[in-house]
C-alpha positions, 0 to 999 in steps of 0.5 A: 611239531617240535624237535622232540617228537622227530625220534619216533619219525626218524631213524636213529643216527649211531648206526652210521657207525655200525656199517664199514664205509667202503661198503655204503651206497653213500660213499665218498660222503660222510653222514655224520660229518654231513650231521655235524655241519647241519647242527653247527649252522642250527645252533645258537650263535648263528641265531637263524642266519638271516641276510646283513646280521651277525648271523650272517658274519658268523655263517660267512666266516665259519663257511671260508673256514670250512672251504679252507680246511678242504683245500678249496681256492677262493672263487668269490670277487678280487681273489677272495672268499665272497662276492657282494650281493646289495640288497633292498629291503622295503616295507609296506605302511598303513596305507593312507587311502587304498580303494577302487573307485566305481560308478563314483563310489570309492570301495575300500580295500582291507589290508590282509583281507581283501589285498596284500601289496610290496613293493620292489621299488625303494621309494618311500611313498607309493602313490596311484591316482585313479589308475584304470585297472585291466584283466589280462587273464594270466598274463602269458607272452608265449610265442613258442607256444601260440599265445599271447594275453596281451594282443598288443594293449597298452599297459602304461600307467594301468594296473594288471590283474591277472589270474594265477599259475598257467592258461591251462592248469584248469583246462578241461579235455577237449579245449583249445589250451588243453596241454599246451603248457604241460597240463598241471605241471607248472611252467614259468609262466605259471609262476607269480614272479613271471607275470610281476616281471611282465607286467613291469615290461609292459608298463604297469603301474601296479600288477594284482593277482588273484588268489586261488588255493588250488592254482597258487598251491598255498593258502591266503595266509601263506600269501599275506604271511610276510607282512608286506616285507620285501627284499631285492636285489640293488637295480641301477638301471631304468629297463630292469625297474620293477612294477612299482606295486605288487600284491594279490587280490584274496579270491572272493574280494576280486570276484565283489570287485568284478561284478561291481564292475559289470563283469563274471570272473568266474566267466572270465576265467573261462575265457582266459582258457581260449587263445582268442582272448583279448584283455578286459578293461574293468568299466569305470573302475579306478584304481587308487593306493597312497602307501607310505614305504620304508627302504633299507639298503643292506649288503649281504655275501655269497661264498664262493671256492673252487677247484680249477680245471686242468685242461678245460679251466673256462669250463664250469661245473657249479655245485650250490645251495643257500646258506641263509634262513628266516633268522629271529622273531617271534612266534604266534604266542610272541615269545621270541624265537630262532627260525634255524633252518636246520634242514632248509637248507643246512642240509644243502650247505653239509652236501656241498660241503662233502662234494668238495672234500670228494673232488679234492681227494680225488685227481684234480678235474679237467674242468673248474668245479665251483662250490656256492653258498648263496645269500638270500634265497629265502627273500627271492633267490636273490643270491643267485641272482644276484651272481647269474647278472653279474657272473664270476664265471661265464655263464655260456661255458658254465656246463651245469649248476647243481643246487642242492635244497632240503634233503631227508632226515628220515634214512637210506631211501629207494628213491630220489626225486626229479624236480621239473622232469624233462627239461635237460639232458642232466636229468637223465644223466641223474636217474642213470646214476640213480639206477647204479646207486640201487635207486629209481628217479622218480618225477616229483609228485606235484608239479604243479606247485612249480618247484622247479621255478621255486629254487636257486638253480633258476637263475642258472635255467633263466641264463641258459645254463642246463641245471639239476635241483635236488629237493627232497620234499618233491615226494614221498621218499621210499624207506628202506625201513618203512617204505613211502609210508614211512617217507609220508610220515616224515614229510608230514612231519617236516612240513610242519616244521617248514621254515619254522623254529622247530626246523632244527638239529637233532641227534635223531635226524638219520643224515644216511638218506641225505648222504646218498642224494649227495653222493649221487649228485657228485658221481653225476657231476663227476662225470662232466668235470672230467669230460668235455660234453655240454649237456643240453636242453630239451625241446619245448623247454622255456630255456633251450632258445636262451642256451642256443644264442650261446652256442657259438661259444661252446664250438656250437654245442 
């Protein structure tokens, strides 16, 4: 879908001006400067602010600017705006040999077709000779919750297959894992970057997932669309090193390659369901990749103000949402393009933008308030993870992150969406709120893509620190003009836009719906900087163990 046909989806914007602001559900924010911002970081000269370009100079100084005008004080390292984020870029090459060998005969395995592989690690050549690879069903170490795929086997020097999202996401009623990791709502677990993480803890020359539609929640050629490009953040040590060969196996491929082998994957697949299950060494199969690798090292900027507390000013309240998009390229037809990211998540950045500008109009709040502009979130969240390791803040006494990505353009909703509902106490701080805006909280439509592990308040939960995301293509929003058959047609139309060049400004994009999410989060948010409470965990979350070895420095809270 292009720009031009979202007037007939969206409302128009000059009825901003026809309602007196005191009187709107959206105050104290402004949805036409909220409109402005969005159309200022889509346009032209910032030419898609892509991570260690020009794009991201323009983007970094217009962002100081902005937080200047405001009244904010810099956050970012050594007194100033920003903090340093080193990142690495890496690039997969045509592979020199890439086959697995079985029975003594050497079966190819097709780039793009049968396999697609990355690397985080920056060496230029990635060799593997003979590896002997291991099904090691879906990869889940969880003691909380009575399981563990791995029973002790060693790893070193193998290479892990896995099968994707979580032990039960296929489960039938009556067994044994049956709910056990929340049914089709995805827990980390579930999550691609999870098993990769564990695979490199455990040695793992290589780590292979096995595609499927339904447990991904993304076709094969969303998986090989990044064409072996990679970004990371800069590692330095040795125990955080990751597994030096990443990909997927496409579906049917790892099915031929199993019962070449001897083995039913489909059978497997079963068995990876029982919590009795022990990994399954392939018999005979061996594993060998030589892959030549280009390595980038590039430095990009998170953009970081704040307000400092009054009587609490080492606590924190963190508002963020990324300031990077996909930049130029080309598209199907090879005509080149900008990739704007009007929406994803200029959005996000005019949010933040409007809740500073309410906390400075206002008195001045008793804990410190920060506003985050994080860098490349589109490579991996990488910004902020690059801050949860190497904090400005401490992480223990930071009360919550709040990270706002991809709000409506399609006008003032009854609804907004609960991304992984029931992890933290915000949450219901935040239906609470909703309900005095005149709205309902609802629990994002399908969990089991995993959103709630798919944005930058991540790295936050991973930390410990409770958070609350905001994504708006969580649902279908509930129009006030059209209802959710309204809120499905601009979703529809948006996702077709979604990380694409027509993800632009318009003076047809309707900023009022928006407005209201961000007004919402600043009244919860509001809240905590003005009090001294500590927000918590839920039981059977992943994350209340890690907020819990805090304690202590919260006076036990």
């Amino acid at each position: 879908m292009t720009a031009a046909l979202l007037p007939a989806l969206i409302l128009a914007q000059p009825a901003l001006a026809q309602t007196p602001r005191a009187q709107t559900p959206w105050a104290p924010v402004d949805p036409a400067r909220m409109s402005a911002a969005m159309r200022t970081l889509a346009s032209d000269s910032f030419a898609g602010r892509a991570p260690a370009t020009a794009g991201e100079a323009k983007t970094v100084a217009w962002l100081i600017a902005q937080y200047r005008a405001i009244g904010l004080e810099p956050g970012g390292e050594h007194g100033g705006w920003t903090q340093v984020v080193p990142l690495v870029r890496t690039r997969i090459g045509t592979p020199a040999r890439l086959d697995v060998t079985i029975g003594g005969a050497a079966t190819p395995l097709a780039p793009g077709k049968d396999i697609y592989l990355s690397t985080l690690v920056p060496d230029t050549r990635i060799r593997i000779d003979g590896a002997p690879l291991v099904f090691v069903g879906y990869g889940v170490h969880a003691p909380e919750r009575g399981w563990d795929d791995y029973k002790g086997v060693d790893l070193k020097g193998k290479v892990a297959v896995f099968l994707v999202n979580d032990p039960d996401f296929d489960a039938r009623p009556g067994e044994p894992v049956a709910g056990r990791f929340g049914g089709r709502t995805m827990t980390y677990y579930g999550r691609w970057t999870y098993k990769y993480e564990e695979a490199a803890r455990r040695g793992a020359i290589a780590a292979l997932i096995v595609h499927d539609t339904p447990g991904a929640s993304y076709p094969w050629t969303t998986v090989i669309a990044p064409g072996g490009e990679a970004f990371d953040i800069a590692r330095t040590g040795a125990a955080d090193r990751p597994v030096p060969l990443q990909g997927w196996l496409q579906g049917d491929a790892a099915a031929r390659l199993f019962a070449r082998a001897g083995l039913d994957l489909a059978a497997l697949r079963v068995r990876a369901r029982d919590p009795a299950f022990r990994p399954v060494t392939l018999p005979g199969a061996a594993f060998t990749a030589d892959i030549p690798v280009s390595v980038a090292h590039l430095q990009s900027r998170n953009v970081i103000g704040k307000l400092t507390g009054t009587r609490h000013p080492d606590e924190t309240v963190m508002f963020g949402a990324h300031w990077d998009a996909f930049g130029t390229g080309v598209d199907a037809q090879g005509r080149p393009v900008i990739r704007r990211g009007a929406i994803d998540d200029g959005s996000g950045i005019a949010a933040i933008l409007e809740i500073a500008r309410a906390f400075k109009a206002g008195p001045r709040p008793e804990r410190t308030v920060m506003f985050a502009a994080w860098t490349a979130e589109e490579r991996g969240l990488l910004g902020s993870s690059w801050y949860a390791a190497h904090p400005l803040a401490p992480l223990a006494r930071t009360a919550v992150n709040f990270t706002i990505d991809v709000l409506q353009m399609a006008g003032p909703s009854r609804n907004v969406f609960v991304i992984g509902a029931g992890q933290d106490s915000v949450q219901d701080d935040f239906a609470t709120a909703a309900r005095a805006q005149g709205r309902v909280a609802q629990p994002e439509a399908k969990p089991e893509r995993g959103a709630f592990y798919r944005a930058d308040h991540l790295p936050f939960a991973r930390a410990g620190v409770p958070v609350l995301a905001v994504m708006d293509m969580a649902g279908f929003p509930d129009l006030q003009t059209g209802g959710t058959a309204a809120g499905a047609a601009w979703l529809k139309a948006y996702m077709e836009c979604y990380h694409q060049a027509c993800d632009a400004w318009s003076p047809a994009l309707d900023t009022r719906g928006a407005a209201e999410d961000a007004a919402l989060v600043y009244r919860v948010g509001r809240d905590l900087a003005f009090s001294h409470a500590w927000p918590h965990w839920k039981a059977g979350s992943e994350f209340a163990a890690i907020r819990a070895a805090s304690a202590a420095e919260r006076g036990g809270n």
